[in-house]
Each structure stands twice: as C-alpha cells, then as structure tokens.
TIBAKOL-395936 format. One line per 3 residues: their letters; for each residue x, y, z of N, C-alpha, C. Coordinates in nm, 4 decimals. Layout:
N
a> X/Y/Z/X/Y/Z/X/Y/Z ~ ...
This chain:
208
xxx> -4.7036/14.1298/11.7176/-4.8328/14.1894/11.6875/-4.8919/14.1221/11.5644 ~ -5.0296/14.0617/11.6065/-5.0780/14.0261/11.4448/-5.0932/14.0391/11.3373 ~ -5.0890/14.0774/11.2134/-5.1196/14.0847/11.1249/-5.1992/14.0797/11.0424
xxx> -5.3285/14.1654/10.9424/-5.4156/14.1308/10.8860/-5.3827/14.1422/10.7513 ~ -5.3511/14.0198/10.6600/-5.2391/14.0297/10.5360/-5.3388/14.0302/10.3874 ~ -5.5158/14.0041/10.4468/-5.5788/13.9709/10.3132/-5.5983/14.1348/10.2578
xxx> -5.6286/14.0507/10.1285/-5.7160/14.2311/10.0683/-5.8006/14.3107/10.1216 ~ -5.7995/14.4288/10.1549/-5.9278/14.4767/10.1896/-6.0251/14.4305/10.0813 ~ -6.0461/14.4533/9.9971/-6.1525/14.4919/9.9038/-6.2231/14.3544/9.8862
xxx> -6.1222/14.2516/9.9124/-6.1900/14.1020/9.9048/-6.2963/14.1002/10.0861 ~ -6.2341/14.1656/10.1519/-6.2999/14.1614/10.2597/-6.4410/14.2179/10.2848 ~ -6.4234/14.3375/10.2259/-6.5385/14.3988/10.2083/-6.6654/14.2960/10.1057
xxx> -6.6030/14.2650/9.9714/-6.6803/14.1579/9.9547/-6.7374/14.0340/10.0237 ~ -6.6406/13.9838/10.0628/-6.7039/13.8759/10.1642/-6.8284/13.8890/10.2397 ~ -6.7809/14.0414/10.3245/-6.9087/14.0763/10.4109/-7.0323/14.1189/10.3529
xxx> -7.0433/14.1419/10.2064/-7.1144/14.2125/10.1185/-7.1697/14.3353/10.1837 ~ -7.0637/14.4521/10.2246/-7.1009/14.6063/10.2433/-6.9611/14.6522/10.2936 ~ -6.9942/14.7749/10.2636/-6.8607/14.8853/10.2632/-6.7944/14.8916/10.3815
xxx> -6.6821/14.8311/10.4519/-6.5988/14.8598/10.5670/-6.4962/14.9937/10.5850 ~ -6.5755/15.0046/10.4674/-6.4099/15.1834/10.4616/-6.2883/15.1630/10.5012 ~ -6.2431/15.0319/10.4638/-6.0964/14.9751/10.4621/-5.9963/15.0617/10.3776
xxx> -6.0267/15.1035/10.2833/-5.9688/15.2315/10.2217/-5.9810/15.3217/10.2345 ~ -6.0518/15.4250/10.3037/-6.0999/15.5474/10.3454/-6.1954/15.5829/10.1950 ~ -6.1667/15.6774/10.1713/-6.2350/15.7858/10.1181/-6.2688/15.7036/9.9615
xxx> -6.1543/15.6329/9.9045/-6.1789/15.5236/9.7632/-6.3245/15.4625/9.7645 ~ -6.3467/15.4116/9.8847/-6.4812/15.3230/9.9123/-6.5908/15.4199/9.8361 ~ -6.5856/15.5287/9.8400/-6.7434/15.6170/9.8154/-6.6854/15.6499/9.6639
xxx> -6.6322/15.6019/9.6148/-6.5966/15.6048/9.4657/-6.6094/15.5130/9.3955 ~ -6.6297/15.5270/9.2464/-6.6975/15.4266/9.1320/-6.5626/15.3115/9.1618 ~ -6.4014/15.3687/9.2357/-6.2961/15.2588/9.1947/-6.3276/15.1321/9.3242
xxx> -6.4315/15.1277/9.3950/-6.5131/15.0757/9.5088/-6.5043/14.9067/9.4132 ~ -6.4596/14.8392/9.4751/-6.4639/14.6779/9.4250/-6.5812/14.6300/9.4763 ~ -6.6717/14.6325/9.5912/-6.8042/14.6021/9.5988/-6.8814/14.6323/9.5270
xxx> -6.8748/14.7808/9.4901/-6.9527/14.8342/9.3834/-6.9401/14.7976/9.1994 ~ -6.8060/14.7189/9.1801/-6.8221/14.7002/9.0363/-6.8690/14.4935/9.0511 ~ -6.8077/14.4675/9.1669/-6.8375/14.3209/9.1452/-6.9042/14.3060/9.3216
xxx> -6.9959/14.3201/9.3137/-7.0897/14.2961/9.4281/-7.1631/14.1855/9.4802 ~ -7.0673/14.1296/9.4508/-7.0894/13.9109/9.5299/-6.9698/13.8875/9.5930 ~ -6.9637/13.8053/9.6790/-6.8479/13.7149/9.6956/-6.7113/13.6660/9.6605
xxx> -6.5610/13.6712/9.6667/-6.4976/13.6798/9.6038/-6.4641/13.4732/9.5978 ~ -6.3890/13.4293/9.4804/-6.3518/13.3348/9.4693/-6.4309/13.2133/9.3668 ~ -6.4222/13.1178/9.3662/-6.4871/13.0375/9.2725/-6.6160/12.9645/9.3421
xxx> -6.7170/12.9170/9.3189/-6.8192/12.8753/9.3283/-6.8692/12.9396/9.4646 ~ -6.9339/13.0648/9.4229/-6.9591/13.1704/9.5221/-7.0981/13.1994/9.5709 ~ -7.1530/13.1140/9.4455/-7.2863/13.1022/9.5077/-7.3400/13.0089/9.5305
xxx> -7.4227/12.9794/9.6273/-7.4996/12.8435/9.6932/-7.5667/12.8307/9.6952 ~ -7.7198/12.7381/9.7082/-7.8194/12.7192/9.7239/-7.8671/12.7681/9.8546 ~ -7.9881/12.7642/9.8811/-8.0452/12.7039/10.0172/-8.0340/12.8363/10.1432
xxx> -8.0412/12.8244/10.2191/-8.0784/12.9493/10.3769/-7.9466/12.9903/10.4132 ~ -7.8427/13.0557/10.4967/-7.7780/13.0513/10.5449/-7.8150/13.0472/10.6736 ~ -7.7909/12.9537/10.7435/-7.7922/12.8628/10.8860/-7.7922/12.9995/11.0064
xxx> -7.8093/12.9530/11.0938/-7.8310/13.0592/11.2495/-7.6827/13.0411/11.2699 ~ -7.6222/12.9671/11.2651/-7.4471/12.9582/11.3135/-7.3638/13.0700/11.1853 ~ -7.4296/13.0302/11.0846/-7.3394/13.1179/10.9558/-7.3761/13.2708/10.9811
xxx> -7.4776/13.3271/11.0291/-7.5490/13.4395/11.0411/-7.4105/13.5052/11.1807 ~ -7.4221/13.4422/11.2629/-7.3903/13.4874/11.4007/-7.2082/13.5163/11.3565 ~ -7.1905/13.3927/11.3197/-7.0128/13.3906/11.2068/-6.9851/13.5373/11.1159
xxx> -7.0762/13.5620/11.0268/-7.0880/13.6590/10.9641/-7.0428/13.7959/11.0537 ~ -7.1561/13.8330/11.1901/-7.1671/13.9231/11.2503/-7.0303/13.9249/11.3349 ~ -6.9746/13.8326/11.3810/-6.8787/13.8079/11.4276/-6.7137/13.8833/11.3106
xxx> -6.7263/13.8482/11.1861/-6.6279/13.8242/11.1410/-6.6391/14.0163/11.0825 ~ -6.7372/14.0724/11.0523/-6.7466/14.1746/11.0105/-6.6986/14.2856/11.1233 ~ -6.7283/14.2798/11.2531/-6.6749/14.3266/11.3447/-6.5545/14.3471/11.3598
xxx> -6.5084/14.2134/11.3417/-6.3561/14.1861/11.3755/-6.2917/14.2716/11.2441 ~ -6.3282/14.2777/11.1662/-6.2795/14.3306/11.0136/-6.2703/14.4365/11.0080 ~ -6.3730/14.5212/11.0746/-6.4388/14.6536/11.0871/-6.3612/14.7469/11.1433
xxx> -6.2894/14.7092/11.2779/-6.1818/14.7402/11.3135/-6.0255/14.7006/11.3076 ~ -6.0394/14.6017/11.2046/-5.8815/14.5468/11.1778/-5.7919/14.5120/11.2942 ~ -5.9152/14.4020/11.3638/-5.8331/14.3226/11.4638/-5.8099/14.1408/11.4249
xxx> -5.7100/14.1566/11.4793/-5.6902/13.9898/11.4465/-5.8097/13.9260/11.5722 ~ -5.7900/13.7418/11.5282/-5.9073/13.6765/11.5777/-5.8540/13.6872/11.7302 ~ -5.7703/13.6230/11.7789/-5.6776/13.6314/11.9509/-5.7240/13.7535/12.0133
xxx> -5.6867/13.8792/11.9388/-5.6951/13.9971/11.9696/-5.8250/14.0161/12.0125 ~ -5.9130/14.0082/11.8966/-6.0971/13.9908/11.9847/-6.1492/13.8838/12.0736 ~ -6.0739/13.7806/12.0445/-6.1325/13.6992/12.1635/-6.0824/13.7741/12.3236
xxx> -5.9595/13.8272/12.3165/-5.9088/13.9105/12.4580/-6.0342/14.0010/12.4766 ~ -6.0631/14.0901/12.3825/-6.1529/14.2257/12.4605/-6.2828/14.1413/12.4618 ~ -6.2832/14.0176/12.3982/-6.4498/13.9279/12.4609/-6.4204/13.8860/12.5767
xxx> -6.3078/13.8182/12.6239/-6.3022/13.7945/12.7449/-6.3039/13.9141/12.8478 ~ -6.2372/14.0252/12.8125/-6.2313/14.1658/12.9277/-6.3686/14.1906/12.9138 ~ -6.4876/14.2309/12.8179/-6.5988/14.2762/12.8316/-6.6979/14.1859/12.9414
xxx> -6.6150/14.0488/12.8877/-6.7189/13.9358/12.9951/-6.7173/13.9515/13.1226 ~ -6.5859/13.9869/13.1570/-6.5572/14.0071/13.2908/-6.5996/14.1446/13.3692 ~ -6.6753/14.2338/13.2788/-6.6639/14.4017/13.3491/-6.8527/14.3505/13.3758
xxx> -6.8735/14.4686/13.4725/-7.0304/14.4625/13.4961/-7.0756/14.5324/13.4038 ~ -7.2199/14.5100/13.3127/-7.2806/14.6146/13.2424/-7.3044/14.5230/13.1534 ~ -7.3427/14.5667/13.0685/-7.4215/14.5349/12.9124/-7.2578/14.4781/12.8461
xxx> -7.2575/14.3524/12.8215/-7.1103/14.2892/12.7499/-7.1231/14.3162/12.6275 ~ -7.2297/14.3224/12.5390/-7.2161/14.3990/12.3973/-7.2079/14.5114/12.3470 ~ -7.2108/14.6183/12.4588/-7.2060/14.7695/12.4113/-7.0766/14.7607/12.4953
xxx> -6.9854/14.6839/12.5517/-6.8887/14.7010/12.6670/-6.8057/14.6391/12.5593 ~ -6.8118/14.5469/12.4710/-6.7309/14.5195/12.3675/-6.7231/14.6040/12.2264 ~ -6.8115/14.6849/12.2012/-6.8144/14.8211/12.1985/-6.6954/14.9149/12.1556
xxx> -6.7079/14.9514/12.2456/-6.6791/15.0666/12.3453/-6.5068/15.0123/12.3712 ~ -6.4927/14.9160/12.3715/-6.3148/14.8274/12.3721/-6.2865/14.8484/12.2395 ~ -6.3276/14.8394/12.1556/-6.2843/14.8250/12.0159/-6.2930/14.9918/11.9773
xxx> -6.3961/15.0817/12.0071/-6.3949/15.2011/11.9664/-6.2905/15.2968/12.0385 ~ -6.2593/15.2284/12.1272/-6.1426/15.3295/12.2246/-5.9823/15.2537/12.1788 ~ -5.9604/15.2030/12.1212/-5.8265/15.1828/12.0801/-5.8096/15.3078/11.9985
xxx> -5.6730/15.3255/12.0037/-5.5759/15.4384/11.9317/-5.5831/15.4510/11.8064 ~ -5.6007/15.3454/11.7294/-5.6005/15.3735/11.6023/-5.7008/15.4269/11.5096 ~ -5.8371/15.3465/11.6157/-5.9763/15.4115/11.5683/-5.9355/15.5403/11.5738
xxx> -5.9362/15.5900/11.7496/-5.9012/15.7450/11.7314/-5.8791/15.8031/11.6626 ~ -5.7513/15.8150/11.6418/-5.6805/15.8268/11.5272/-5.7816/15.8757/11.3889 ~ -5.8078/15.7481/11.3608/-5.8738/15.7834/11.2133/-6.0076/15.8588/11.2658
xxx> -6.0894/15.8817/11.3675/-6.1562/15.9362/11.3758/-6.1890/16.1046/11.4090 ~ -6.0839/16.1212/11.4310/-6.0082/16.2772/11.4730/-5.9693/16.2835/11.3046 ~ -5.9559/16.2469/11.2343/-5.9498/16.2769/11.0965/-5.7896/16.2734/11.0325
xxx> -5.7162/16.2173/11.1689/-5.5641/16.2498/11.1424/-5.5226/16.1238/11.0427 ~ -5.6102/16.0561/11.0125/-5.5673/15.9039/10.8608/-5.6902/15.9328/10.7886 ~ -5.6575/15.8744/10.6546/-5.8082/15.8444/10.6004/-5.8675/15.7175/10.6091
xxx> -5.8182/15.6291/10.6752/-5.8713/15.4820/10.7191/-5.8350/15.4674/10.8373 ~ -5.8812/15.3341/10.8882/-5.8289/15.2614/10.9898/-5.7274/15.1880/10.9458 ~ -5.6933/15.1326/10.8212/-5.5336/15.1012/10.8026/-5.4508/15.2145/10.8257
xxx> -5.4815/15.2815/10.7607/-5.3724/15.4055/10.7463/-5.3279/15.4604/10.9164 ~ -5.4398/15.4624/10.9609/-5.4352/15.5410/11.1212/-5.3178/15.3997/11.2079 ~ -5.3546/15.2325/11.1462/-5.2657/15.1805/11.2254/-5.1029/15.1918/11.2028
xxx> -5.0795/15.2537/11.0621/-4.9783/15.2140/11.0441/-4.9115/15.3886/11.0860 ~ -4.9922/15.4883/11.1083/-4.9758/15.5604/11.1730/-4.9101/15.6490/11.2808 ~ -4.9646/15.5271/11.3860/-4.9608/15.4491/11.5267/-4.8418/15.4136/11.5193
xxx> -4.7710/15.2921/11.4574/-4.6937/15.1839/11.4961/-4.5789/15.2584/11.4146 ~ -4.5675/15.3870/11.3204/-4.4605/15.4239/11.2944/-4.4301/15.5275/11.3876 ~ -4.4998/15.5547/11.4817/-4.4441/15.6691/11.6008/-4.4497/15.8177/11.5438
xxx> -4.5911/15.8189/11.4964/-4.5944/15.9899/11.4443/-4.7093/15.9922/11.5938 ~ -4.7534/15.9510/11.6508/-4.8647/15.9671/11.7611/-4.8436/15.9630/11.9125 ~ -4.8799/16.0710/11.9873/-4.8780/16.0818/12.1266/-4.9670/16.0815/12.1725
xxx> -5.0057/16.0082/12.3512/-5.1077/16.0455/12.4050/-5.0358/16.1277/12.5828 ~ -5.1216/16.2165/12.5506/-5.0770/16.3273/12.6704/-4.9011/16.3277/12.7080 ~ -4.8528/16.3506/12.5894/-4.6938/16.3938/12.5320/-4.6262/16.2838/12.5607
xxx> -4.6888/16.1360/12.5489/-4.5717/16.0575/12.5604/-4.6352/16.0017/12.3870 ~ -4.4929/15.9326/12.3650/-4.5297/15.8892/12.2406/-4.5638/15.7163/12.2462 ~ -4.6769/15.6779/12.1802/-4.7449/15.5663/12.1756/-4.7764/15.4627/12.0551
xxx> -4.6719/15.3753/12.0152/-4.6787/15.3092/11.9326/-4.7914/15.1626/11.9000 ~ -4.8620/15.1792/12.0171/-4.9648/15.0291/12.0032/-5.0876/15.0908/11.9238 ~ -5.1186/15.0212/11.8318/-5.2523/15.0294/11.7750/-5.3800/14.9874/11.9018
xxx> -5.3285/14.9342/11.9439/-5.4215/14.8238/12.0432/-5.4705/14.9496/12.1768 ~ -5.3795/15.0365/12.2426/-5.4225/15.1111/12.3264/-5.4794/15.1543/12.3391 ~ -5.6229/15.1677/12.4675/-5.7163/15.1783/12.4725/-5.6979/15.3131/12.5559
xxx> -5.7467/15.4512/12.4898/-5.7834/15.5796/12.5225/-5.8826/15.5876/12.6549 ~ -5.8856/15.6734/12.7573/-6.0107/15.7027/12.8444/-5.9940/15.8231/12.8237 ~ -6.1127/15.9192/12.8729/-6.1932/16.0517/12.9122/-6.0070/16.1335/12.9685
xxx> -6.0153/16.2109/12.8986/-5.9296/16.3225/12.9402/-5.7886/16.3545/12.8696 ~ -5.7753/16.2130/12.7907/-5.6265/16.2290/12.7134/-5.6016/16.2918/12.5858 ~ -5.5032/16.3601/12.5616/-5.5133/16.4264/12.4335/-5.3973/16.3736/12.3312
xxx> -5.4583/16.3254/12.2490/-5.4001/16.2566/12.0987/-5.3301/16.4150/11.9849 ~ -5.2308/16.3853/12.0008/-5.1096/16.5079/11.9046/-5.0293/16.3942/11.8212 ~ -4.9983/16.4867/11.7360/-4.9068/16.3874/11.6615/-4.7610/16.4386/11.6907
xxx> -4.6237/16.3451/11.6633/-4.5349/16.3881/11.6934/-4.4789/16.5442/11.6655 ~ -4.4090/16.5971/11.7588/-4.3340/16.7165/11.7231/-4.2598/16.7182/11.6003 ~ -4.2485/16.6569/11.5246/-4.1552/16.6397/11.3569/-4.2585/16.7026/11.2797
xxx> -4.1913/16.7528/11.1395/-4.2306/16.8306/11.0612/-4.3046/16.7493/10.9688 ~ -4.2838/16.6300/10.9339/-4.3343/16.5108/10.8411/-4.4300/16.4597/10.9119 ~ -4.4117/16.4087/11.0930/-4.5760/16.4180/11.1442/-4.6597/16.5177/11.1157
xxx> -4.6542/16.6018/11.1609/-4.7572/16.7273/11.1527/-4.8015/16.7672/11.0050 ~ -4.7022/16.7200/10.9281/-4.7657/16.7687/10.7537/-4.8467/16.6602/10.7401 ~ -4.8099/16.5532/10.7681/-4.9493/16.4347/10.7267/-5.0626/16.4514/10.7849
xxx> -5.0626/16.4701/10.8932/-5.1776/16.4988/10.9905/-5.2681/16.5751/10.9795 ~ -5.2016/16.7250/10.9025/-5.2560/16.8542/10.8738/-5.3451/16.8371/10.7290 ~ -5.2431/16.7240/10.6656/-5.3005/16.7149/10.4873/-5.4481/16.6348/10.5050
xxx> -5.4285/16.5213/10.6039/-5.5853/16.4581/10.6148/-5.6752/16.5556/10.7077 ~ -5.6524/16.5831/10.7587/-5.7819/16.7388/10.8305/-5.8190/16.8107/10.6864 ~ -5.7293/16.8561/10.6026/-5.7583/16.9479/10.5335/-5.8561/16.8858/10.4262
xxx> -5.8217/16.7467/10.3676/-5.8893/16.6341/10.2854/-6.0217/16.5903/10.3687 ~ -6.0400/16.6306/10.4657/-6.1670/16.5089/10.5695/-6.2483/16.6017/10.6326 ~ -6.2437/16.7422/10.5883/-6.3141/16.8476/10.6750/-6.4683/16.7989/10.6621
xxx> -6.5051/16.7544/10.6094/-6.6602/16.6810/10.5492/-6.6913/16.6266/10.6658 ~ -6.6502/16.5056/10.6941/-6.6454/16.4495/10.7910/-6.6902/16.4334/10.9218 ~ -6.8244/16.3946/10.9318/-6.8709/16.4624/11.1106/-6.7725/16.3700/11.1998
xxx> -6.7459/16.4143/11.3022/-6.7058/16.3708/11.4723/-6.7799/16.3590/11.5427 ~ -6.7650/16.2347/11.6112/-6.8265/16.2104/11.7069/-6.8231/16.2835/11.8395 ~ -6.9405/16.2547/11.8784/-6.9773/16.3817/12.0080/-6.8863/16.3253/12.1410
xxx> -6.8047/16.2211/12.1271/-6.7375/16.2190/12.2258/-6.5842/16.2174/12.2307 ~ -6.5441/16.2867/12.1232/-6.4371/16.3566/12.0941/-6.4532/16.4887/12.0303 ~ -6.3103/16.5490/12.0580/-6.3436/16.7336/12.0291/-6.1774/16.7314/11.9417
xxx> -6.2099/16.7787/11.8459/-6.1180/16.8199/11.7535/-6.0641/16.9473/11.7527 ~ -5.9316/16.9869/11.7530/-5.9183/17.1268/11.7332/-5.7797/17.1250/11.6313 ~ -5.8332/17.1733/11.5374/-5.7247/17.1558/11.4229/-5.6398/17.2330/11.3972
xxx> -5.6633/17.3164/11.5157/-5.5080/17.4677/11.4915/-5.3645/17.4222/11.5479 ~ -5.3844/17.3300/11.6251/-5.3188/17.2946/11.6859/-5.1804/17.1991/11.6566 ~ -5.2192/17.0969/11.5376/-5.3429/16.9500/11.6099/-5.3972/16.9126/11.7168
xxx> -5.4654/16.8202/11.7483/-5.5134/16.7868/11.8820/-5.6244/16.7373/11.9275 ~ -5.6093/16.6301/11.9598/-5.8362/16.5830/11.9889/-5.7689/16.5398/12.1043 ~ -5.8851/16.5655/12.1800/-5.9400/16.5113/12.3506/-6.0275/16.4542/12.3532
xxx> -6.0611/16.3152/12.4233/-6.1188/16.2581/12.4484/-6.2162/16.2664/12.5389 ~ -6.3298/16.3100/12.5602/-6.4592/16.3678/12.6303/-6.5053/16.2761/12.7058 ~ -6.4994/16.1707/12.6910/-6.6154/16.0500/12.7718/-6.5940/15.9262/12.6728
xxx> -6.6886/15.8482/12.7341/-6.6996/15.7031/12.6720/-6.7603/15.7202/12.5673 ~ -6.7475/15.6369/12.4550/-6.9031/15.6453/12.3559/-7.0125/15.5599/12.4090 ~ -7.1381/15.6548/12.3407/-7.2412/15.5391/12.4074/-7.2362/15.4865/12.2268
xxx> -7.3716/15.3352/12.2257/-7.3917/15.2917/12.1242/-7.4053/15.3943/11.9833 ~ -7.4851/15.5351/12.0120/-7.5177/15.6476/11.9047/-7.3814/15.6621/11.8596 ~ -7.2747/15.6513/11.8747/-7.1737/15.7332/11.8762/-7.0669/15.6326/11.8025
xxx> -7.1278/15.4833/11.8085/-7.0645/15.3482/11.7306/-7.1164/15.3557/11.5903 ~ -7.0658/15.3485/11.4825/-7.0479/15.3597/11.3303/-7.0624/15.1784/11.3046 ~ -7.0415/15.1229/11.3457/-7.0262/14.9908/11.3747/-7.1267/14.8990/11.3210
xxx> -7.1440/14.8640/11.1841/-7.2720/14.7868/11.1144/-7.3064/14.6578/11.1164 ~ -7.2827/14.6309/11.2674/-7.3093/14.5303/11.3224/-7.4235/14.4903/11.4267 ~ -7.4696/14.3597/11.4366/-7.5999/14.3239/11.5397/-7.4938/14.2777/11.6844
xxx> -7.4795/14.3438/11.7489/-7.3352/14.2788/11.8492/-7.3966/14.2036/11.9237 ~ -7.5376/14.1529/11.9523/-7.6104/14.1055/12.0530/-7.5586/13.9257/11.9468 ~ -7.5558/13.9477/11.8374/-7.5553/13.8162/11.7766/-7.3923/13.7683/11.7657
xxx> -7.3018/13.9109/11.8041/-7.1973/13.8820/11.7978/-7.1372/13.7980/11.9509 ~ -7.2191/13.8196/12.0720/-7.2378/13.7727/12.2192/-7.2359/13.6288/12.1941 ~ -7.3545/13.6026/12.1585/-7.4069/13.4778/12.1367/-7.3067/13.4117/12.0585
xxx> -7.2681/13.4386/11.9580/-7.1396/13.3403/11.8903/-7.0512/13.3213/11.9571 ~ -7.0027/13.4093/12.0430/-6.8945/13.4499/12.1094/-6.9229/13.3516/12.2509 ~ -7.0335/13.3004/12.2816/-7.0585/13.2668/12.4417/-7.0775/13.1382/12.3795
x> -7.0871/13.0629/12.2851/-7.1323/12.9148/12.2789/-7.0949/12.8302/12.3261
C-alpha cells in the first residue's frame, strides 16, 4: 500500500489553502498556512503567469492530496471513471468520496482523513459486521460502518463524536451516535463533495 510520507502542513502550503490534513488544528492560529502563507522551500517565488499546464497540475495535485491518495492510486480511479458511462468528473468524484476512510472521517469517527486512514488499516472498522482494513474500499448505498466490538475501538470513536458534534453531515449519510453507526444512503451528488477543486481541469490533465 502506498504511502504519503511528506508533511501535511508543507502540503497545504504548496496548494496555498487549507486541506484539513490535521483535522480540527487547521481552524487554529497553530495553522502553518496561516502563520507562513507562501510556498514552502527556497526560492519560492517567481516571476511571470503560471502556464495552462501548471494550473491543470495544481488542480490535479490538490485533489490527489485532498484525499490522501498516492499518484498510481488516482491514476486507477481515472482509469475506472473513464471507463463507467456518465459525467467522468463527478464519477471521479464520487470514487474518491466513497472510499472508507473518507467515510470514516466523515461520520465524525476521526478528526482527519489521516487519522480515519490509520483508523482503517489498524482494524478498529467494520462494514456490515465484517471487519475492513483497506483505506481504499469503496462503500455503496446500504452498508453500515461500526467500529470494532473492543472497548478501545468504541472509546475512540465515541471521544471524536463527542469533539465533532459541530460538524454538519452530509445528506448522504445518516449518523446515529447511540450506537455507533452511519449508513450509507445513496451516492453523493457534486453538493455533497467538500472537494476545492475545478475537476473538469482535473479531466483534462488527466486525458492529455
């Protein structure tokens, strides 16, 4: 399984805007975009336009970041979206928003998408009572995400609900926190993607 080994916080710089690679830190003064808000590294600034290829690169690389997938890994769900009928940029989407780990952090059971992968891959997470260690697994309409039967799953799980109650959910998941437990309702449409990206420019990079 790949690995994404850089800093968040350098990442977030790079892209110049908040990826919530840390969860909840990001909306705080200890926010590294927010105290040094350029580019990370030495001769960081340049002259001149940034090019139609650097633009599309950008949109491309923020995506990929956004959800903490390696590069292989997105080129696969570019190739599966290419291949399905429908709109290939809301269909690439919709691949990236239905993996487990998003879930995960979006049911409120991590306070990031790091946290939710490492989550995942330590086996505190089930889908419809089997237990599921891929970050990568892609959820459909009807399955229900629990965390393991252990007492150390369920206390972590319970401590970020209790920390993230703020937090809206998306309308195509249903949370029920007595339990634990979110079900998966349907597909997301685009409203329902958090995703601060132009994906139509992410196509185009992607198809050259």
């Amino acid at each position: 399984m790949a690995r994404v080994v850089q800093a968040a916080c350098r990442i977030c710089r790079r892209e110049g805007l908040k990826l919530f690679l840390k969860g909840d830190r990001c909306e705080t003064a200890k926010c590294s975009l927010t105290k040094q808000p350029y580019p990370p590294g030495q001769r960081t600034f340049r002259r001149g336009k940034i090019s139609e290829y650097g633009i599309r690169l950008r949109e491309k690389q923020k995506l990929k970041r956004f959800y903490w997938v390696g590069e292989a890994q997105f080129r696969r769900y570019f190739d599966i979206a290419g291949r399905t009928k429908g709109n290939t940029a809301l269909t690439l989407l919709q691949l990236l928003e239905r993996r487990l780990d998003n879930v995960v952090f979006l049911l409120k059971f991590a306070r990031s998408r790091r946290a939710a992968r490492q989550l995942v891959v330590h086996g505190h997470v089930t889908v419809n009572g089997r237990l599921v260690d891929r970050p990568s697994y892609l959820v459909k309409p009807g399955d229900v995400i629990r965390p393991v039967k252990r007492e150390v799953s369920v206390a972590i799980v319970r401590d970020c609900l209790q920390q993230c109650q703020a937090k809206p959910l998306p309308s195509w998941l249903e949370l029920r926190p007595e339990a634990p437990e979110g079900v998966i309702l349907s597909a997301p449409t685009r409203d329902d993607i958090s995703a601060p990206v132009q994906e139509q420019l992410v196509i185009e990079f992607c198809s050259r």
